[in-house]
N, C-alpha and C positions, 0 to 999 in steps of 0.2 A: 359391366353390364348394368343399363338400371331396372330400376324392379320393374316399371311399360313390358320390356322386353323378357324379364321374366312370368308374368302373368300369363294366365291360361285363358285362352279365348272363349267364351261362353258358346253355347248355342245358342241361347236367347237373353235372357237377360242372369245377371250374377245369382241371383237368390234362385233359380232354377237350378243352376250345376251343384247348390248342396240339398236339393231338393229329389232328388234320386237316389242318392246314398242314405239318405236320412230313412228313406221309404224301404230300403233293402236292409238298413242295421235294424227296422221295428218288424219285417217281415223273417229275417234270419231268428230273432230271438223269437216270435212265436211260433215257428217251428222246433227249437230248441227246447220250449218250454213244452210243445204238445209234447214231443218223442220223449218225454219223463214217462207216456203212459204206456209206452211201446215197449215188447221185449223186450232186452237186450238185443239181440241179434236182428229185430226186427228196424230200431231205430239208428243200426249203424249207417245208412244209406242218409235218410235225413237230416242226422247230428252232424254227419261229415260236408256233406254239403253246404248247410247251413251255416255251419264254421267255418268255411272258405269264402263263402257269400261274406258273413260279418267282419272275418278278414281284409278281404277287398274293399268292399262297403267304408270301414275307416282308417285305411290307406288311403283312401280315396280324400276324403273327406279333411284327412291329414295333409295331404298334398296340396286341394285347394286352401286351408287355410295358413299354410305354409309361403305358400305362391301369390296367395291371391286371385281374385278374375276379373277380366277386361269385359267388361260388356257387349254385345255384338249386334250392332246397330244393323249393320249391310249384310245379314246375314240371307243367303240364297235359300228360298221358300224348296226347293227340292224336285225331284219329278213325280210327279203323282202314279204314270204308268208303272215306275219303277216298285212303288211301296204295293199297286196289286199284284204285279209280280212276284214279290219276296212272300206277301200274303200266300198265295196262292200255289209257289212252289214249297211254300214251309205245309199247308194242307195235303199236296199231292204227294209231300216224303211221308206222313203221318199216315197214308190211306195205301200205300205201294208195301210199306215197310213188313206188315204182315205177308203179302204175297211174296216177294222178292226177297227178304232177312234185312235184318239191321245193316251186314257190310256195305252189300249191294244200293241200298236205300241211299245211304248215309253218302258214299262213295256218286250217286248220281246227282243228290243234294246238292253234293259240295261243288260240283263242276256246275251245276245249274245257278247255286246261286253266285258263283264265280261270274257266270257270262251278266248274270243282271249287274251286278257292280262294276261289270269293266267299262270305262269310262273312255281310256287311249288304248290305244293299241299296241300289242304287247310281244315282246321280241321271241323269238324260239325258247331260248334260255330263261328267260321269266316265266314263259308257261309252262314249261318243262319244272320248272321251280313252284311253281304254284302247285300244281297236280301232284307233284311228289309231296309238299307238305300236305296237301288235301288226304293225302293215302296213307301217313304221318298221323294224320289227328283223328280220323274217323277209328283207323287200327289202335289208338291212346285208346279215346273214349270206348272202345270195345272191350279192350283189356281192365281198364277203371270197374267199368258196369258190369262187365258179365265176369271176371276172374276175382278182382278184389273186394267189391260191393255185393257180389250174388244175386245181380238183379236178372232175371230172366228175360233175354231178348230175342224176338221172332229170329227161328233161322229162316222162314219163309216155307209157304207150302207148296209152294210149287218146284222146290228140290225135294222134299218131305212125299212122298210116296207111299 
């Protein structure tokens, strides 16, 4: 294998792909450094996150200089409908979530922003396989946030009587 074929394909240009992690290792650590003023109890939610953040962050960052990156000349501009979409369905799970609860929210998100991203068309067995992971990660992130982190998530007011 030569190393062409091991390099990682940019988005745009090389100095861009260490240019995101670089921005998430100086944003991890200033959250790391505020929650020094937070309870205990109060900055387990930020500390932990922000250490996964910085984690990834230089993995990341380890990988590309590891690998290297191909610069990305013919790179396709995108579809613009798509990016109001994702906008737009990230605002309406933000604005439902109170009415309806986090599962319900999180759960209609995922299949929503499932249909913007589908590009080909997709076999019984793959979207069966999607939706199950979709039902997978929303049920994760509930259990993270509201069992191990004790962050308080809407259960919705309109079961809430």
């Amino acid at each position: 294998m030569t190393t062409t074929n091991r390099q990682i394909q940019a988005a745009c240009s090389a100095r861009s792909e260490f240019l995101m992690p670089l921005l998430f290792v100086a944003l991890s650590g200033g959250c790391i450094w505020q929650a020094q003023d937070m309870s205990p109890l109060g900055a387990v939610f930020p500390t932990t996150i922000a250490g996964l953040t910085l984690l990834a962050a230089l993995m990341r960052i380890g990988q590309l200089a590891l690998r290297g990156v191909q610069r990305n000349d013919g790179r396709a501009r995108g579809s613009t409908p798509r990016r109001v979409m994702l906008v737009l369905a990230m605002a309406v799970w933000a604005l439902i979530m109170p009415w309806v609860g986090f599962l319900l929210a999180g759960l209609a998100s995922f299949v929503t922003l499932m249909l913007i991203a589908q590009h080909e068309s997709w076999s019984a067995r793959r979207l069966m396989g999607h939706l199950a992971t979709g039902v997978v990660l929303v049920g994760c992130f509930y259990g993270l946030f509201a069992l191990l982190l004790n962050v308080p998530l809407p259960a919705g007011k309109w079961w809430m009587s």
